[in-house]
N, C-alpha and C positions, 0 to 999 in steps of 0.2 A: 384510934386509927392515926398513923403519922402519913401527914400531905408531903410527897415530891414539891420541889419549889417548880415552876413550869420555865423551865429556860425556853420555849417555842417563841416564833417570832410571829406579833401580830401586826400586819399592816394597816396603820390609822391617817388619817386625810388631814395635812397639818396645814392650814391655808389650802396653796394650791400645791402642794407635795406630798408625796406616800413615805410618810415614814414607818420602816422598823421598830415595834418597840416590845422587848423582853419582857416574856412578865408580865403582860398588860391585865392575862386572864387572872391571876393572882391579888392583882394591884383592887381588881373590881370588885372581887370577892373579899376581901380586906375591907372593903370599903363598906360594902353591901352588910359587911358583920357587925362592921363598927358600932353601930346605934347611931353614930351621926345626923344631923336630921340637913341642918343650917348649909346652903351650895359652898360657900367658901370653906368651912372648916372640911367637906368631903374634896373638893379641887385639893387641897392645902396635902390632905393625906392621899389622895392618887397622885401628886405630883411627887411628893415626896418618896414614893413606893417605885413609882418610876423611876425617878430619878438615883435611887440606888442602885440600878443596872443599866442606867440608857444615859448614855450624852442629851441632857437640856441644854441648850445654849440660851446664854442668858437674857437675847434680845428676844426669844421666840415663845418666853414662859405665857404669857397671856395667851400666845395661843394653844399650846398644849393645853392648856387649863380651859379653854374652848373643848378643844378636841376630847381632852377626856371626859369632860362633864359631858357633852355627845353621848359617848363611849360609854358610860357609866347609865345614863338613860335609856339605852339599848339594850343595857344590862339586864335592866328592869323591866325591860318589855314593855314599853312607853315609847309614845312617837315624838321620835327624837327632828322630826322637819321643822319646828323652832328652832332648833339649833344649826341649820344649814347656811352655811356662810355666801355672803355676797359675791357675785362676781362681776364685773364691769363689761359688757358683749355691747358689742355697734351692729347695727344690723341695716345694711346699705339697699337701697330699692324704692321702687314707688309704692307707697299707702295704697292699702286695697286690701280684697280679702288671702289673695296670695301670702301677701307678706303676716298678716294675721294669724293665719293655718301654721307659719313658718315659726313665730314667738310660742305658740302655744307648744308647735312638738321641742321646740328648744329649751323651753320652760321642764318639760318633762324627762328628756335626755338628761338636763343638767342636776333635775332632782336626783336620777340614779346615780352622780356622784356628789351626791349629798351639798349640791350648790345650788343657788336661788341666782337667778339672772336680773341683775338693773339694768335694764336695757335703754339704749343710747341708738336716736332712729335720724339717719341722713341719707340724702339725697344720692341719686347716684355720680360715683366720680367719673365715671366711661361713658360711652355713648349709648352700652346696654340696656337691656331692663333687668340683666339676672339678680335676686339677690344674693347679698354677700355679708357674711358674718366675720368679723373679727372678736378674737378675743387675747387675750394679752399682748393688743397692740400688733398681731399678727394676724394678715387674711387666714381662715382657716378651710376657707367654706364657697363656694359660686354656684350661686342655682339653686335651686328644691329638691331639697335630701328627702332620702328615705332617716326612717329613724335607724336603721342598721349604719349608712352612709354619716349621718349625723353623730350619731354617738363614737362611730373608731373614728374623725375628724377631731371631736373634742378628745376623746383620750389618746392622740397623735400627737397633741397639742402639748401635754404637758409630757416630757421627756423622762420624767421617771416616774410615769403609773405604766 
């Protein structure tokens, strides 16, 4: 049987940005064929597999090599929430059970785009008591979200998902 090459375009979570990437379904199955066992020498041939049809830039390789080792684990049908990257979130209000209820559904919004929150907890700066999330240095958030409200705030957030 002769395989078509997959020119479709898969969208993968590179840091905090969606990148495009051709090929991606091909690169994985390449990969998945290989026998390779060792993460680096499999990174090494997904990167390389990608990078025959995708712009890497050369300060961003470690994290492709993040991303696709992800991407590669999903492949396999394995849970890939080890591999969910950090994100830095402020979460402004008084301690209590409020603000508690508020980490945990954010904890769980932020797993659906495959991000883990380190949360950073201050006081308030107004004379309110709403709380208030920032995340990349940007208020995103005032008051007790719904998770529907929560989740299009964080994907508002980042300007090209």
């Amino acid at each position: 049987m002769v395989r078509c090459k997959d020119y479709s375009v898969t969208q993968v979570r590179i840091d905090m940005h969606r990148v495009g990437i051709v090929g991606l379904a091909d690169a994985l199955e390449a990969a998945a064929e290989s026998g390779l066992e060792e993460r680096s020498a499999i990174e090494d041939l997904l990167l390389d597999t990608v990078a025959a049809r995708n712009y890497v830039p050369a300060d961003h390789v470690a994290a492709y090599r993040r991303a696709l080792w992800r991407e590669f684990e999903r492949h396999r049908g394995r849970d890939i929430s080890p591999y969910f990257d950090d994100v830095h979130v402020t979460v402004r209000g008084p301690a209590g059970e409020s603000r508690d209820r508020f980490v945990t559904l954010l904890a769980a919004v932020l797993a659906e785009f495959e991000l883990r929150p380190l949360v950073h907890f201050e006081g308030q700066t107004t004379g309110d008591s709403a709380l208030q999330l920032d995340l990349a240095g940007d208020t995103i958030l005032r008051g007790m979200p719904t998770r529907r409200t929560l989740r299009s705030a964080i994907y508002q957030s980042f300007s090209d998902w």
